[in-house]
C-alpha positions in Angstrom: 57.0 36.6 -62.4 56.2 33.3 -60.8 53.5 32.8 -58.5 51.3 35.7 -59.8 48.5 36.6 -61.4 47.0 38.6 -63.4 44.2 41.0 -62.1 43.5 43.0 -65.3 44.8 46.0 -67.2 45.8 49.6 -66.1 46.8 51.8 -68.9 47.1 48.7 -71.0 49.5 47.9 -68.4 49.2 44.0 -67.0 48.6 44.1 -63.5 49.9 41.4 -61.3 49.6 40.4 -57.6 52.0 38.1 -56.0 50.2 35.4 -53.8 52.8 36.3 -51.0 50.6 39.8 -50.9 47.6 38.0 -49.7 50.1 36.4 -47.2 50.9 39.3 -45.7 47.2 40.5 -45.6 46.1 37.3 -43.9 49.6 37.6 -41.5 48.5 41.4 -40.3 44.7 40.5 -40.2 45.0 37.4 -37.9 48.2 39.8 -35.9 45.6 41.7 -35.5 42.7 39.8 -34.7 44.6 37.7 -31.9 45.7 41.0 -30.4 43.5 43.8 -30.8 40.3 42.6 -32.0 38.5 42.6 -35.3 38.4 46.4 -35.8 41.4 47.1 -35.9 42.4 44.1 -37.8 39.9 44.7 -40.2 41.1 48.5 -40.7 45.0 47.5 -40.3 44.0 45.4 -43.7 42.5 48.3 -45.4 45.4 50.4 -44.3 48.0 47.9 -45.8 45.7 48.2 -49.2 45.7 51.9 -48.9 49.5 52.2 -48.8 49.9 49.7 -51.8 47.2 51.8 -53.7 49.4 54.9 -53.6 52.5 52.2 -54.9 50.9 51.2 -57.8 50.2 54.7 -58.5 53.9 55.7 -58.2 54.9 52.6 -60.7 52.4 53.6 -62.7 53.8 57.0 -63.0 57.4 55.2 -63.9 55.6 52.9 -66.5 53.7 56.2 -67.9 57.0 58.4 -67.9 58.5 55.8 -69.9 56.3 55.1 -72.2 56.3 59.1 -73.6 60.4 57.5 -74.0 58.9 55.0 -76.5 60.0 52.2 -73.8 56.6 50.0 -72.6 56.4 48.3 -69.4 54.8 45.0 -69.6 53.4 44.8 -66.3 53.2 45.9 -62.8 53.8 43.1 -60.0 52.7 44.1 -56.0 54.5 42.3 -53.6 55.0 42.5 -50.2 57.8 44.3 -50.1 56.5 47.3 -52.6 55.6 47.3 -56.4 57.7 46.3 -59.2 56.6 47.3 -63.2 58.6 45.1 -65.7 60.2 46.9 -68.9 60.6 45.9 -72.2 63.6 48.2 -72.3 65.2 50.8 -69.4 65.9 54.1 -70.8 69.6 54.3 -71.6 69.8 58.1 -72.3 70.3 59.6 -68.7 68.7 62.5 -68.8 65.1 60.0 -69.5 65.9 58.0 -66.8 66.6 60.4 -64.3 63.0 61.6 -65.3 61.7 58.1 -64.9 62.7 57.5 -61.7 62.7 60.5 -60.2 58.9 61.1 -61.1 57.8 58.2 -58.7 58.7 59.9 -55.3 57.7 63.1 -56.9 53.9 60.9 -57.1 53.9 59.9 -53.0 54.9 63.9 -52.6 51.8 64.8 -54.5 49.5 62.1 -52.9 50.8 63.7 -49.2 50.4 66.7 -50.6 46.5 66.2 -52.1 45.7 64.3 -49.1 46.8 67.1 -46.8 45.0 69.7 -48.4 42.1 67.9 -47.9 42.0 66.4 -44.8 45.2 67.3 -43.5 43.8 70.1 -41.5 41.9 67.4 -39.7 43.8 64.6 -39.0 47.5 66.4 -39.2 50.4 64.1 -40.4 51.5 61.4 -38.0 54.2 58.2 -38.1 52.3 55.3 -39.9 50.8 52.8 -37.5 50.0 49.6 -38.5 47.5 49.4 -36.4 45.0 52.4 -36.7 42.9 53.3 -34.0 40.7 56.1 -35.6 39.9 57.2 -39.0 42.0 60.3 -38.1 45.4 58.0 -37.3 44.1 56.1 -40.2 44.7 59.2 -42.8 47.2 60.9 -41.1 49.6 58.0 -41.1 48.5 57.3 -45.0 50.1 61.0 -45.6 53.0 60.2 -43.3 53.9 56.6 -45.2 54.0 59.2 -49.0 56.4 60.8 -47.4 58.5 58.3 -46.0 58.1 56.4 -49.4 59.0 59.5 -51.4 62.1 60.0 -49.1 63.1 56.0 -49.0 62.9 55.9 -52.6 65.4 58.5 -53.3 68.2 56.6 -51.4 71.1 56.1 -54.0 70.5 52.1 -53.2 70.5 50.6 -57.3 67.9 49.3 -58.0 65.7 51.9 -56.1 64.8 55.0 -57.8 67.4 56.9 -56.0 70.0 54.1 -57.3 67.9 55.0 -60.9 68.6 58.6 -60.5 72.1 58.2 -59.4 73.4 56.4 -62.5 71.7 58.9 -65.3 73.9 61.1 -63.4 77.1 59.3 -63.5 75.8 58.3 -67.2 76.4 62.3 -68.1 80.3 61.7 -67.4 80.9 57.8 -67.9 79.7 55.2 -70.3 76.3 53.2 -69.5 78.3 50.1 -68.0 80.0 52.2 -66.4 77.7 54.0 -64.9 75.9 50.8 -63.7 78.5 49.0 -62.4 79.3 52.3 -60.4 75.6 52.9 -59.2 75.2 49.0 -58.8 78.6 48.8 -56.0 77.1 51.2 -54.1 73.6 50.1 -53.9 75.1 46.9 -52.9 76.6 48.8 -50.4 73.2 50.3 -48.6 71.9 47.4 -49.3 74.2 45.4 -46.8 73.8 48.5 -44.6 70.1 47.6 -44.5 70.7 44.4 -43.9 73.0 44.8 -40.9 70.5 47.2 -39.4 67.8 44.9 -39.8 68.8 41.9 -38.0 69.1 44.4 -34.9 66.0 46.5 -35.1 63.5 45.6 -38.1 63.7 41.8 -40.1 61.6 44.0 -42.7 65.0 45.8 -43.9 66.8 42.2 -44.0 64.4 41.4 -47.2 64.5 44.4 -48.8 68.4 44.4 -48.6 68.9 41.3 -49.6 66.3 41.7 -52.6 68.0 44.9 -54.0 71.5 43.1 -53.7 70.4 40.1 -56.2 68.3 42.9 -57.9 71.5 45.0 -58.4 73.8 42.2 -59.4 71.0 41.0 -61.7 70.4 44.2 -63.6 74.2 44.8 -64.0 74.7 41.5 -65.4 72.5 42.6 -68.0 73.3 45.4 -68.7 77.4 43.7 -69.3 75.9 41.2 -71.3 73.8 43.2 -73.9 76.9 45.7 -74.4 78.9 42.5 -75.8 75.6 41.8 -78.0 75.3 45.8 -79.3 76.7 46.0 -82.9 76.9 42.8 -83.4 74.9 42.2 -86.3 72.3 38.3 -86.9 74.8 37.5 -89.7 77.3 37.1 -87.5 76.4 34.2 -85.5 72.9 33.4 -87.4 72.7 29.6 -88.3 73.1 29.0 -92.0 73.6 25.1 -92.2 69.8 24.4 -91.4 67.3 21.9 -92.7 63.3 23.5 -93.3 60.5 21.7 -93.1 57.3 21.9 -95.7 53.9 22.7 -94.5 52.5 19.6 -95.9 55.0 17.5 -93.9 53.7 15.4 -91.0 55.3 16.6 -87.8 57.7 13.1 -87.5 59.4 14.8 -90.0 61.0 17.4 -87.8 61.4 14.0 -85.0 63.7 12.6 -87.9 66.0 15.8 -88.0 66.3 15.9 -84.5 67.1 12.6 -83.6 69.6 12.8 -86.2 71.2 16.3 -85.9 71.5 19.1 -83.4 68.7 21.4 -84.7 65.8 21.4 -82.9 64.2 24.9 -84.6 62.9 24.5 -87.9 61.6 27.2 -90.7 58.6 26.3 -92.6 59.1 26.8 -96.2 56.3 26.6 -98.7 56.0 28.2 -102.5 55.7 31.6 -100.9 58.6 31.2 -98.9 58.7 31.1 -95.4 55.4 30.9 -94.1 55.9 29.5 -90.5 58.7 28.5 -88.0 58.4 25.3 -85.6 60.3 25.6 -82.1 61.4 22.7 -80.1 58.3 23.9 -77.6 56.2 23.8 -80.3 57.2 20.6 -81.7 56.9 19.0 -77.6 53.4 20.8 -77.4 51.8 19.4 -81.0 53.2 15.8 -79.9 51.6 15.6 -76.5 48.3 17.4 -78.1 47.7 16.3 -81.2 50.1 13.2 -82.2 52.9 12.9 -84.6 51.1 12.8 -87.7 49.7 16.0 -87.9 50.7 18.4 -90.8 53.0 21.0 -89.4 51.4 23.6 -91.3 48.7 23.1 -88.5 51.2 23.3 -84.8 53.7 25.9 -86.8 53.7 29.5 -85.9 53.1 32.0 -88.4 53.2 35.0 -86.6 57.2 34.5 -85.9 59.4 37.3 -85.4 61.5 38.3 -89.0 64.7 40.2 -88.7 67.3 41.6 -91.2 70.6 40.5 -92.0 72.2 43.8 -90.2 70.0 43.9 -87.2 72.0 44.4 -83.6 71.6 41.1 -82.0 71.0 43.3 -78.6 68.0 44.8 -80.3 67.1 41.1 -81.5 67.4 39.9 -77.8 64.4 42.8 -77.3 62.5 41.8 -79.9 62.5 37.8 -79.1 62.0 38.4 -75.0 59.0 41.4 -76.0 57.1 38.6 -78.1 57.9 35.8 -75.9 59.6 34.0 -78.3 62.7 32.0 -79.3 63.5 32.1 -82.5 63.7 34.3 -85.3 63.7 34.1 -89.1 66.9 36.0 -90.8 65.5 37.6 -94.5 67.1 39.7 -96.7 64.2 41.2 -98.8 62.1 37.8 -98.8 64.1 35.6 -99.3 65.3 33.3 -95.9 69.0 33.3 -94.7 69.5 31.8 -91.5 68.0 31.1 -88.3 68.3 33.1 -85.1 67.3 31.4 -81.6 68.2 32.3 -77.8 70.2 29.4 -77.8 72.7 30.6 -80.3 72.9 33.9 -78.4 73.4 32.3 -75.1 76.4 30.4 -76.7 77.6 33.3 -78.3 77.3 35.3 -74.9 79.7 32.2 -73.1 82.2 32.2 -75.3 82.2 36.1 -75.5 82.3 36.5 -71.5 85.0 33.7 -71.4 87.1 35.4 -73.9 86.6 38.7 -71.8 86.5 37.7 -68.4 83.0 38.1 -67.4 81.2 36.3 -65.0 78.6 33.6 -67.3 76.7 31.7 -65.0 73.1 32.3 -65.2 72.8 33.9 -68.8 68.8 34.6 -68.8 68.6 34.7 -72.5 68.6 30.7 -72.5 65.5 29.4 -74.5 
């Protein structure tokens, strides 16, 4: 995600922090400050950081739950507005993601429910305040805010957990588009309720509305897009009419091709076969970096992504996003086949949603 960075590793999970996070620490600090003094600016601060602690630890428990599904998250991202992990792949099979999504509300229960036992008898449960004026207010409004989150969560608003929850159960009757484009219409619905209701009473709701709307229509965009992909196998659209390059070869080689073709992706073969493959990002990074001349066997990657003949290109588009890469080398046994980048599944996507009727701006698969 843009305009984060990366803090370290939980679980061998990345975590992220948006730079609009420390915004809204610095916004409620000088709030704060200007109004109430620096005690309770200073605690409101440590109150906001308490509340995203027990976040991360209910996307944690999503990215946990899902890994026991054999799906991995690739990071956790906090933002203002709550914590968001990143999957490689969501859990298709409904009865796994109802257990994905409903174990994160089930997490703020427990943390109300630890934290009561504790202290609870002390400080009692109380309506979050922003501004804490005792240690008491301070941890009775922490158990208060697991509560609410537990119980916001679990609105049927797609993408929230509730939304989650709602389609593995329309999953157990329908197909998984289905089910989506079900669960997405009426999380867009809530989510324009939210909306309405927040330019009246709380501009808070306005962003969370309008961030699960585009998060909805996102998600069931993808979720259209990789059905037309499943079955489909690389043969069927892999690029056969190719030109390779040798590693020996200096990289104004693969300038020549270019400039007088339409490839911009090359394999590098050698006596062994293919031993590398040289992307157009590649080929723009080795330029600036080290010149023209330079072998290729020195700017090509050799740890490239290999696929068979018969592989789904929806579990292709997987593999490429997982590794971070854009192209893919087609084999049957060792020998080399054909080529299989982003781009050609992004054109194959067009012409597949214009033939059916689907909406095909914004494909994210380009390279």
């Amino acid at each position: 995600m843009r305009w984060s960075f990366k803090l370290g590793k939980i679980f061998g999970i990345d975590f992220r922090i948006h730079v609009t996070f420390f915004l809204l620490l610095f916004f409620v600090f000088i709030s704060g400050l200007s109004q109430r003094g620096p005690e309770q600016a200073i605690r409101a601060v440590l109150f906001i950081s308490a509340v995203f602690a027990c976040v991360i630890i209910h996307e944690l428990s999503h990215s946990l739950i899902a890994r026991r599904f054999g799906k991995e998250a690739k990071s956790i991202t906090l933002l203002p507005i709550g914590g968001v992990a990143t999957m490689e792949e969501m859990p298709e099979k409904p009865g796994q993601e109802i257990a994905m999504s409903i174990v994160g509300p089930f997490i703020n229960l427990l943390i109300a429910g630890l934290l009561y036992v504790l202290i609870g008898h002390w400080t009692g449960i109380s309506v979050p305040n922003l501004y804490p004026e005792s240690t008491r207010e301070f941890f009775a409004g922490l158990i208060g805010v697991n509560i609410i989150l537990a119980i916001f969560n679990l609105i049927p608003a797609f993408p929230m957990d509730g939304g989650r929850v709602l389609r593995g159960i329309l999953g157990m009757r329908v197909d998984h588009v289905r089910a989506t484009s079900m669960a997405v219409a009426i999380g867009q619905a809530f989510s324009l309720l939210f909306i309405f209701y927040g330019l009246f009473f709380n501009w808070w709701l306005i962003l969370i509305g309008l961030f699960l709307y585009i998060g909805a229509g996102s998600e069931k965009q993808q979720v259209m897009l990789l059905a037309i992909l499943r079955g489909v196998p690389a043969s069927e659209i892999m690029a056969t009419d190719f030109r390779s390059l040798r590693p020996n070869e200096p990289l104004s080689r693969s300038l020549e091709h270019i400039y007088h073709g339409c490839q911009e992706d090359f394999p590098v073969v050698g006596d062994r076969g293919i031993e590398g493959v040289l992307t157009r990002m590649g080929i723009l990074s080795a330029i600036h970096e080290k010149g023209v001349e330079v072998p290729v066997s020195e700017v090509m990657d050799r740890n490239f992504p290999s696929i068979d003949l018969r592989t789904s290109l929806d579990q292709i588009y997987r593999k490429l996003q997982s590794a971070q890469k854009t192209c893919a080398a087609v084999l049957e046994g060792d020998q080399l086949k054909g080529m299989l980048c982003l781009d050609g599944i992004s054109r194959y996507l067009m012409i597949q949603s214009a033939m059916r009727g689907i909406e095909a701006e914004n494909i994210p698969v380009k390279s």
